[in-house]
N, CA, C and O atoms as a GROMACS GRO file, in nm:
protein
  400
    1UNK      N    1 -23.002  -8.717  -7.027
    1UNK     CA    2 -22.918  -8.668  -7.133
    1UNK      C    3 -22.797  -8.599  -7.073
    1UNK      O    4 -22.812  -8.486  -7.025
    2UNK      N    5 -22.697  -8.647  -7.072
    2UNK     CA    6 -22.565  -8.603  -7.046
    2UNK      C    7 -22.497  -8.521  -7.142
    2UNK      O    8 -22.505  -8.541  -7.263
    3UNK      N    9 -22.420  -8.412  -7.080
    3UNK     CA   10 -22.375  -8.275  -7.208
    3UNK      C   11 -22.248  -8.247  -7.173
    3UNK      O   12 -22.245  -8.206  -7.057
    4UNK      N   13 -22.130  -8.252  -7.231
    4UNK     CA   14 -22.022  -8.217  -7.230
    4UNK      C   15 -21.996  -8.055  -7.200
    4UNK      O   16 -21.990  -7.957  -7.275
    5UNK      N   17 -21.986  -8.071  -7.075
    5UNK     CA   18 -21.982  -7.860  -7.009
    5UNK      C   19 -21.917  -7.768  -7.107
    5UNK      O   20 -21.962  -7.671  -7.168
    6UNK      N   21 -21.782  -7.832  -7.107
    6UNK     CA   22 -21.664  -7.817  -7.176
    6UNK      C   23 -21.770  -7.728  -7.295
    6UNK      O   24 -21.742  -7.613  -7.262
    7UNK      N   25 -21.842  -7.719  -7.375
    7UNK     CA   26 -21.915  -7.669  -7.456
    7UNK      C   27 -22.029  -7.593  -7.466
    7UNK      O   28 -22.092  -7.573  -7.570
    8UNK      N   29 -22.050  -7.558  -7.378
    8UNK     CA   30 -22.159  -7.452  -7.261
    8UNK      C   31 -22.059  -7.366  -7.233
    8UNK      O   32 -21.956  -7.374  -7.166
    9UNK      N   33 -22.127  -7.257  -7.318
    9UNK     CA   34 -22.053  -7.077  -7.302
    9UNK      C   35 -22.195  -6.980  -7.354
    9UNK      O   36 -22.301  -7.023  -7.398
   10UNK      N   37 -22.172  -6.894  -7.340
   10UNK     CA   38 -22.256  -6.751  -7.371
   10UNK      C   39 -22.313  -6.790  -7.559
   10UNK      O   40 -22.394  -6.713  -7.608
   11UNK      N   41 -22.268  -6.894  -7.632
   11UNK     CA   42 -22.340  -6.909  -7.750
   11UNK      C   43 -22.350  -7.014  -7.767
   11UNK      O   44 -22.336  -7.054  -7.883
   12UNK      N   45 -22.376  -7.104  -7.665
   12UNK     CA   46 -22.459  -7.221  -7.660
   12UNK      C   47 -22.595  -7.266  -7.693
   12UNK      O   48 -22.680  -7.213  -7.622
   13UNK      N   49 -22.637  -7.343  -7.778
   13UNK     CA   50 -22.768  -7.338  -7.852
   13UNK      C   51 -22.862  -7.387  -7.755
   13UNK      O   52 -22.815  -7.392  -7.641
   14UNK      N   53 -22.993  -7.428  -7.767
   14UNK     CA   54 -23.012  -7.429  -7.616
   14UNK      C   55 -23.065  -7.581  -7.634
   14UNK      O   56 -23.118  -7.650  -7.548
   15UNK      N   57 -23.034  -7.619  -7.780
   15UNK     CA   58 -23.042  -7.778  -7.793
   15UNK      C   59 -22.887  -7.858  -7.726
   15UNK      O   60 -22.873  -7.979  -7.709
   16UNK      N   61 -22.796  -7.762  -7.701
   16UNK     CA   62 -22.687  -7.832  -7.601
   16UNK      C   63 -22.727  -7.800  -7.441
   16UNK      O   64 -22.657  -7.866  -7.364
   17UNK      N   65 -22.801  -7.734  -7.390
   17UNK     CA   66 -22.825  -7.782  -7.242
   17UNK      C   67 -22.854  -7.848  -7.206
   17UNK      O   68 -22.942  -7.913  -7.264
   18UNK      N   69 -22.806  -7.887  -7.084
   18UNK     CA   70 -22.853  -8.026  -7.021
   18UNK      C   71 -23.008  -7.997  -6.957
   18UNK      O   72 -23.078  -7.896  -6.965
   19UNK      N   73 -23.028  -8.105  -6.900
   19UNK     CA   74 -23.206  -8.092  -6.891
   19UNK      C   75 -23.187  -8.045  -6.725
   19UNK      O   76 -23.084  -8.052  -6.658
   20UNK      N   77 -23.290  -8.007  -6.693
   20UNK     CA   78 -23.291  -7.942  -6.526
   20UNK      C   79 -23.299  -8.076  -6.463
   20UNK      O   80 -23.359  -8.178  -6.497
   21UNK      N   81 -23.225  -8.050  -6.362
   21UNK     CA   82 -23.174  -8.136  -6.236
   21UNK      C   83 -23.101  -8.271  -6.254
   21UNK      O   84 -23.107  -8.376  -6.190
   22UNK      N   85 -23.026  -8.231  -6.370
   22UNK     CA   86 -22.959  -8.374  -6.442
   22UNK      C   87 -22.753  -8.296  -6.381
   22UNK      O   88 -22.707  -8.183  -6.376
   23UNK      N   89 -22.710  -8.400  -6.358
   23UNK     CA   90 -22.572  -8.397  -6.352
   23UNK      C   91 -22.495  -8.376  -6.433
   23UNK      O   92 -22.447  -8.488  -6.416
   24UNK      N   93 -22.426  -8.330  -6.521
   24UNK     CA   94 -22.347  -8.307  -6.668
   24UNK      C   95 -22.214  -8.412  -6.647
   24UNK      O   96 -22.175  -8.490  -6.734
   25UNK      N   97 -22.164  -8.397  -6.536
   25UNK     CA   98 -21.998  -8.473  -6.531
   25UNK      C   99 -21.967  -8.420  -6.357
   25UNK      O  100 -22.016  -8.326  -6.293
   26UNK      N  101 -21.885  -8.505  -6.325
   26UNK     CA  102 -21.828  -8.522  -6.219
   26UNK      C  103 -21.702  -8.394  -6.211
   26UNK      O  104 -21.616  -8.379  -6.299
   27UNK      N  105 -21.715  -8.300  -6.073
   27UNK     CA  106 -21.602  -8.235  -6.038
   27UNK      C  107 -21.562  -8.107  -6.107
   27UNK      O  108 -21.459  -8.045  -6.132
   28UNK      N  109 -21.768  -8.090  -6.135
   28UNK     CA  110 -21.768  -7.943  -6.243
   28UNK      C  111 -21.751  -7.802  -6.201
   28UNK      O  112 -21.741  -7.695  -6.261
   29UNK      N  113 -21.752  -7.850  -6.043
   29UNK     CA  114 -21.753  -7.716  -5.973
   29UNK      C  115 -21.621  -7.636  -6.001
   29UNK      O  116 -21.634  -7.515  -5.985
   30UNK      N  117 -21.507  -7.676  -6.035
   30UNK     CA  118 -21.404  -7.587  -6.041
   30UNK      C  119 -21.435  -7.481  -6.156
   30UNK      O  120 -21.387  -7.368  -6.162
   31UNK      N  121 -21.510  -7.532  -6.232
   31UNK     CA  122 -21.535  -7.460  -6.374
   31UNK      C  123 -21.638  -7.349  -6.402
   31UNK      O  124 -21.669  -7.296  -6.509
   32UNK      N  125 -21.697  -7.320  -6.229
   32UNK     CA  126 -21.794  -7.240  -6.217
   32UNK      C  127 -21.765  -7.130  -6.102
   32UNK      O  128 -21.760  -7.169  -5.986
   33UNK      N  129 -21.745  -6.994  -6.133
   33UNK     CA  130 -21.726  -6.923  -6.014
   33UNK      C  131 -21.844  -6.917  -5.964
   33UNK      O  132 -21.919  -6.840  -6.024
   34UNK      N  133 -21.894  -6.983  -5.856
   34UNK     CA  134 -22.049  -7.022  -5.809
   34UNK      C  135 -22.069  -6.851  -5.685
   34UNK      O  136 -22.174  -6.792  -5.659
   35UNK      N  137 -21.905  -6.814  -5.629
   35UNK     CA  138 -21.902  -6.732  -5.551
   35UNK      C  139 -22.012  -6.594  -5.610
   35UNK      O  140 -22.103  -6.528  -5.560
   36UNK      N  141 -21.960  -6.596  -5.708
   36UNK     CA  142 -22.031  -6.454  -5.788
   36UNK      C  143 -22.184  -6.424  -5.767
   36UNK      O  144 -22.240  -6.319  -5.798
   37UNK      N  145 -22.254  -6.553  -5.701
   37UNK     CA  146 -22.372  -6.539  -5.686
   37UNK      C  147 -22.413  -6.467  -5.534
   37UNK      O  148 -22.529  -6.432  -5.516
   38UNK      N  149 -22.329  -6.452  -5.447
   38UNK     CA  150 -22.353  -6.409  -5.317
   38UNK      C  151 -22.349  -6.250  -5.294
   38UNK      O  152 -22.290  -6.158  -5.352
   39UNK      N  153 -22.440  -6.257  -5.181
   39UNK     CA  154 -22.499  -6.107  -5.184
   39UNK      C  155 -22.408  -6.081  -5.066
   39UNK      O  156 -22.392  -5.961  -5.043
   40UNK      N  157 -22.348  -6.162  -4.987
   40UNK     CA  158 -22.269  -6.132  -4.844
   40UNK      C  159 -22.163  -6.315  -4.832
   40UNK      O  160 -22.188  -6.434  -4.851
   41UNK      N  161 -22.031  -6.217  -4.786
   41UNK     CA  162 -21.917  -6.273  -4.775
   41UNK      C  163 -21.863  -6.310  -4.623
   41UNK      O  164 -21.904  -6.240  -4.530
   42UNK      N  165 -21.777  -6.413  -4.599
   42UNK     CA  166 -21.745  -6.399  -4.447
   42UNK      C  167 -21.604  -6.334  -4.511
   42UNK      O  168 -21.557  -6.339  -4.625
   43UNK      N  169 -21.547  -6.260  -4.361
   43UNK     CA  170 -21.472  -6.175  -4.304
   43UNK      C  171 -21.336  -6.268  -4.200
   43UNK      O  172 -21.354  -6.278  -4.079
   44UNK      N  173 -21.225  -6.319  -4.256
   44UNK     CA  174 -21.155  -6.415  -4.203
   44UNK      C  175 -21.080  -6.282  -4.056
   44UNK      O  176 -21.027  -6.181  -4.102
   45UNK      N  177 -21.082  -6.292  -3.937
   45UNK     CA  178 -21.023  -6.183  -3.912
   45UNK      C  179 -20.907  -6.258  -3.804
   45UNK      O  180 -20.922  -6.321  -3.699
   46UNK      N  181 -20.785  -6.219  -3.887
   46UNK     CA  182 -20.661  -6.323  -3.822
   46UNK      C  183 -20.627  -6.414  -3.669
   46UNK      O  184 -20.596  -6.524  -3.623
   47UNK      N  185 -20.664  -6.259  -3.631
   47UNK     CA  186 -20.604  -6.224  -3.524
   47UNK      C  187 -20.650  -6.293  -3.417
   47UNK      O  188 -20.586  -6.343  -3.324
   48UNK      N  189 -20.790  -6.290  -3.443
   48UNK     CA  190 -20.914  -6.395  -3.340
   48UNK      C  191 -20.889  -6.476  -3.328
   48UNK      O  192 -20.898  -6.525  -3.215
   49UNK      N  193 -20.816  -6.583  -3.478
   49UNK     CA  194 -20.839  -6.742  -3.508
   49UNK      C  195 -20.724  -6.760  -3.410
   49UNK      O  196 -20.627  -6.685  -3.403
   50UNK      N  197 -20.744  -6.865  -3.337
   50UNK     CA  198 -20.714  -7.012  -3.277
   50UNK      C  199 -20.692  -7.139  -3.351
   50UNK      O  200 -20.684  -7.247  -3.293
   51UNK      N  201 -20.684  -7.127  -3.464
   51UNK     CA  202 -20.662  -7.214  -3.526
   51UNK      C  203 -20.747  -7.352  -3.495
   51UNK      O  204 -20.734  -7.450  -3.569
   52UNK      N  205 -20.788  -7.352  -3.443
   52UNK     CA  206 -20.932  -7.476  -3.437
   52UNK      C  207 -20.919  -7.552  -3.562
   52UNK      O  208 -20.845  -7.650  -3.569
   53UNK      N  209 -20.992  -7.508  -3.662
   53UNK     CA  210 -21.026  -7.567  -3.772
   53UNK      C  211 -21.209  -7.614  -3.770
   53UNK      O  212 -21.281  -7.682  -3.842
   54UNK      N  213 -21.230  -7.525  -3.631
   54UNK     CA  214 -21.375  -7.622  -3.649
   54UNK      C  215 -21.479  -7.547  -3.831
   54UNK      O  216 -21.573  -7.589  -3.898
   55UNK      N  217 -21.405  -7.448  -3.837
   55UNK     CA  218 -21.513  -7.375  -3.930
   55UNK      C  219 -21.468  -7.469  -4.091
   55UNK      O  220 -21.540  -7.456  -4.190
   56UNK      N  221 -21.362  -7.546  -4.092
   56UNK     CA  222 -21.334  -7.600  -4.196
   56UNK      C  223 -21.433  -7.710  -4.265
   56UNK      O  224 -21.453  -7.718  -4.386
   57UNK      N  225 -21.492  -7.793  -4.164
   57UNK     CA  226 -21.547  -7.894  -4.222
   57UNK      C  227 -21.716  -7.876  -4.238
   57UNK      O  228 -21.786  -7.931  -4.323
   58UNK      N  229 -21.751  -7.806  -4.157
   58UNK     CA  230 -21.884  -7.722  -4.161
   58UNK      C  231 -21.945  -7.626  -4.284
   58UNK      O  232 -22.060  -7.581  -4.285
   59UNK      N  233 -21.824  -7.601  -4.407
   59UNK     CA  234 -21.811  -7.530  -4.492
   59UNK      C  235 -21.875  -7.629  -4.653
   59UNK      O  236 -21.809  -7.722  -4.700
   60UNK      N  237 -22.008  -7.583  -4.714
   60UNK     CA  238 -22.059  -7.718  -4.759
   60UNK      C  239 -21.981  -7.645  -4.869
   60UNK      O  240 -21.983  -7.734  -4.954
   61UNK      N  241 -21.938  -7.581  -4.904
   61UNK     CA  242 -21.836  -7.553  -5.049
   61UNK      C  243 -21.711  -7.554  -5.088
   61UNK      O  244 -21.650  -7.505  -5.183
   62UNK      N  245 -21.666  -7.655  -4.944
   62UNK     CA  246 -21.503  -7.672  -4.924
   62UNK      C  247 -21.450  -7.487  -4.930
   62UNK      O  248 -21.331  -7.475  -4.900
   63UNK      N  249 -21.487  -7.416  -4.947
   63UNK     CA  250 -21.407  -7.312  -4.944
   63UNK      C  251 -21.345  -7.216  -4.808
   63UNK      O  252 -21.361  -7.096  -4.789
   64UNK      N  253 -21.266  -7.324  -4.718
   64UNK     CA  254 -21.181  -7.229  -4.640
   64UNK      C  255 -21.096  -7.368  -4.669
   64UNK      O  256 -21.139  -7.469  -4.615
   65UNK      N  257 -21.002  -7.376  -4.734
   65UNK     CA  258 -20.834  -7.412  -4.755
   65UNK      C  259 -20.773  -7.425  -4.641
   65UNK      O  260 -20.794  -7.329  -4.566
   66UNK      N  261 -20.673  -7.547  -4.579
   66UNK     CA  262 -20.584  -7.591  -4.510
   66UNK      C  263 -20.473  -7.577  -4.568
   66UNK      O  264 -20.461  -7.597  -4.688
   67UNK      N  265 -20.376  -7.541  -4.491
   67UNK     CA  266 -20.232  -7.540  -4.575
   67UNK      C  267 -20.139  -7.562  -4.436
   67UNK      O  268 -20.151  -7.485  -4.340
   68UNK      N  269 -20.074  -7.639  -4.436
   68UNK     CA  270 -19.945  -7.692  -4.323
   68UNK      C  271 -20.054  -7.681  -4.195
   68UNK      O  272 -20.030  -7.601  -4.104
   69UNK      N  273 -20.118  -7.725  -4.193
   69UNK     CA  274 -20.253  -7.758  -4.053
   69UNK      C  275 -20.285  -7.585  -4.019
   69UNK      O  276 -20.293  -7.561  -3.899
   70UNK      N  277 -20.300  -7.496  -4.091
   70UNK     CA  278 -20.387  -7.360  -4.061
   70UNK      C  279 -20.466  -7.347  -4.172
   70UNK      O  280 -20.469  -7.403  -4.282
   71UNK      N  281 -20.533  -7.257  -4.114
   71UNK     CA  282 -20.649  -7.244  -4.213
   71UNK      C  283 -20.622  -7.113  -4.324
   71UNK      O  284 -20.564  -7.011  -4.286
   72UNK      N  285 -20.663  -7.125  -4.445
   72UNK     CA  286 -20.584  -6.996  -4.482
   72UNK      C  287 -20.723  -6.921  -4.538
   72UNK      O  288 -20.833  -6.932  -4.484
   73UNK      N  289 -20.685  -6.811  -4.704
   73UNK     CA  290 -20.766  -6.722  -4.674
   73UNK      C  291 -20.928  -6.781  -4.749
   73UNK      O  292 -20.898  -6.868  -4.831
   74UNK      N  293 -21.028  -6.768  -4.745
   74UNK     CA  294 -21.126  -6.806  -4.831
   74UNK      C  295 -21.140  -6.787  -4.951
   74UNK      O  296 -21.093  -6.678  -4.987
   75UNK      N  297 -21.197  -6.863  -5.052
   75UNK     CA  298 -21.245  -6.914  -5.180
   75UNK      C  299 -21.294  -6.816  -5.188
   75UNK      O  300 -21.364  -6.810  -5.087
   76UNK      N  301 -21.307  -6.723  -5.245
   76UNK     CA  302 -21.423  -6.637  -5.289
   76UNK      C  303 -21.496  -6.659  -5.399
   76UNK      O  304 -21.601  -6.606  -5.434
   77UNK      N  305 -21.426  -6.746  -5.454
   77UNK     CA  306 -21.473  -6.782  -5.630
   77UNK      C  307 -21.608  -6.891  -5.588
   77UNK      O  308 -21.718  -6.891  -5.642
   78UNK      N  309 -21.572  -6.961  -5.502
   78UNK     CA  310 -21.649  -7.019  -5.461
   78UNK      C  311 -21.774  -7.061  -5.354
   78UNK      O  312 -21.870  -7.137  -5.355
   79UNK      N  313 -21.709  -6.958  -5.256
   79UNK     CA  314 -21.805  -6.924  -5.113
   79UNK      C  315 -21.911  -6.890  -5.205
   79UNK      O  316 -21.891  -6.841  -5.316
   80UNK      N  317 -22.105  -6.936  -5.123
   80UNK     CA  318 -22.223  -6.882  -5.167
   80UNK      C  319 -22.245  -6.787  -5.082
   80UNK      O  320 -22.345  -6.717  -5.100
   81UNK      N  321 -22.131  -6.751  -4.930
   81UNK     CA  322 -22.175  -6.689  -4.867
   81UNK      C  323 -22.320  -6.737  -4.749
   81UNK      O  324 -22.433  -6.695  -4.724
   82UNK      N  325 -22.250  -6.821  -4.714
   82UNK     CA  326 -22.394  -6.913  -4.631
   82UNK      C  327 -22.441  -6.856  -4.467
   82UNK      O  328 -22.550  -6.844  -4.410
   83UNK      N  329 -22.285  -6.826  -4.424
   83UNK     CA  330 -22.284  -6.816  -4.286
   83UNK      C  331 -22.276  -6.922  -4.195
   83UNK      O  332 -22.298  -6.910  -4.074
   84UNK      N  333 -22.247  -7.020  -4.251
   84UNK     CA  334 -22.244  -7.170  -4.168
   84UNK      C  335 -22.121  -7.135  -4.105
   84UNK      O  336 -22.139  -7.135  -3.983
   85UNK      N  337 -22.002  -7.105  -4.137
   85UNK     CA  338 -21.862  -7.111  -4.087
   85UNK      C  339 -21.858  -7.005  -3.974
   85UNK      O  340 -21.763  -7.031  -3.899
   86UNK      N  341 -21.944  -6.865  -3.925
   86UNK     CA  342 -21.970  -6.788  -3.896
   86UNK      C  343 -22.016  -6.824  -3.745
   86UNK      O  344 -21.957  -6.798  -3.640
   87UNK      N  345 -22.151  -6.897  -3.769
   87UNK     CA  346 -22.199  -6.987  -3.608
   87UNK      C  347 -22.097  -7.110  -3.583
   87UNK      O  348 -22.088  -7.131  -3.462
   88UNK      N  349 -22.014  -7.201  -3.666
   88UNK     CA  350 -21.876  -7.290  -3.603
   88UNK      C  351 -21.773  -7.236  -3.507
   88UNK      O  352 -21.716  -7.300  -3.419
   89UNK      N  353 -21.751  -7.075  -3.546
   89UNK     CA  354 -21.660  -7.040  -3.504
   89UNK      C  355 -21.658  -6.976  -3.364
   89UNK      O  356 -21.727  -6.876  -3.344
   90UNK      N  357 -21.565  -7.041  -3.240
   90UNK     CA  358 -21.589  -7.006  -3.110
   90UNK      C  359 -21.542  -6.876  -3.077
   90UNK      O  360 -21.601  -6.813  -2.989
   91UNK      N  361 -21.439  -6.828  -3.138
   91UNK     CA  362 -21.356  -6.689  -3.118
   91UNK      C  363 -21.418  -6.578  -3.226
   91UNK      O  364 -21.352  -6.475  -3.239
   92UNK      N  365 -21.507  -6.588  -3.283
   92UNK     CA  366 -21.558  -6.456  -3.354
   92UNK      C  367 -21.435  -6.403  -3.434
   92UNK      O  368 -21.394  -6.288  -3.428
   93UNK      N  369 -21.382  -6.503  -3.510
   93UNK     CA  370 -21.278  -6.496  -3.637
   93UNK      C  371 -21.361  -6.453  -3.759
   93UNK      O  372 -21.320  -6.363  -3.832
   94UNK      N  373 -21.514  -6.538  -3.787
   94UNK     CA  374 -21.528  -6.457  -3.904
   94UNK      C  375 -21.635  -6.390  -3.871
   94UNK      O  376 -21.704  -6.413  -3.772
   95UNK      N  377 -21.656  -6.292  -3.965
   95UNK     CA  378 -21.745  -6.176  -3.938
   95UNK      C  379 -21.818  -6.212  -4.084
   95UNK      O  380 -21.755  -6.280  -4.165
   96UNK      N  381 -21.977  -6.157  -4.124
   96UNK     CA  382 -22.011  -6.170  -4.262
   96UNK      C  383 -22.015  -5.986  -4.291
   96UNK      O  384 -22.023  -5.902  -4.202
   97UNK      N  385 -22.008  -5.964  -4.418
   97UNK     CA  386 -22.034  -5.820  -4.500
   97UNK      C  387 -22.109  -5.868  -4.597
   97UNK      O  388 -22.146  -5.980  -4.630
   98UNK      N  389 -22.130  -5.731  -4.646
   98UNK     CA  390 -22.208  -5.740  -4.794
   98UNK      C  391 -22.108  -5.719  -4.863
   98UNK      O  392 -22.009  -5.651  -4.835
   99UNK      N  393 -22.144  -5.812  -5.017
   99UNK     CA  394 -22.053  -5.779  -5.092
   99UNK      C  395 -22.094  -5.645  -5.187
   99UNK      O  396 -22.208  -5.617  -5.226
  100UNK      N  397 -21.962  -5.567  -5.213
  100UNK     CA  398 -21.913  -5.419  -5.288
  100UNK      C  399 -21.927  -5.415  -5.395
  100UNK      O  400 -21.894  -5.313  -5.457
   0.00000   0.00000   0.00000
């Protein structure tokens, strides 16, 4: 059963949810600040980066952004906060915290 997201808010009946582990639509992630769920954030710290890029593709939530071949600042809306980008990185650019 497929459900139009677009119609899933805080007074959604619960005869419009979709069923568990079903897909709703393609490319829904923009529509979800998924970040909000993390208990700890990485720490971009400028000065370190080398510009590598290795921590870019290692990132399963696309959230560290390329812009003119550097890497810029992180997604927060979207980071789960994994720490994957954390062990990629050779210069100890990112650091993790808890989030405030």
């Amino acid at each position: 059963m497929a459900t139009d997201i677009s119609k899933l808010g805080l007074k959604a009946k619960w005869q419009d949810l979709t069923e568990g582990m079903s897909i709703a639509g393609a490319g829904t992630s923009a529509d979800f600040m998924t970040g909000e769920w993390s208990s700890t954030k990485p720490v971009f710290i400028e000065e370190n980066c080398k510009q590598c890029l290795l921590c870019v593709p290692v990132c399963p939530d696309s959230c560290i952004p390329v812009h003119d071949k550097k890497r810029a600042a992180f997604d927060y809306d979207h980071c789960k906060g994994c720490g994957i980008c954390v062990k990629a990185c050779p210069f100890e650019a990112i650091t993790m915290e808890g989030v405030k």
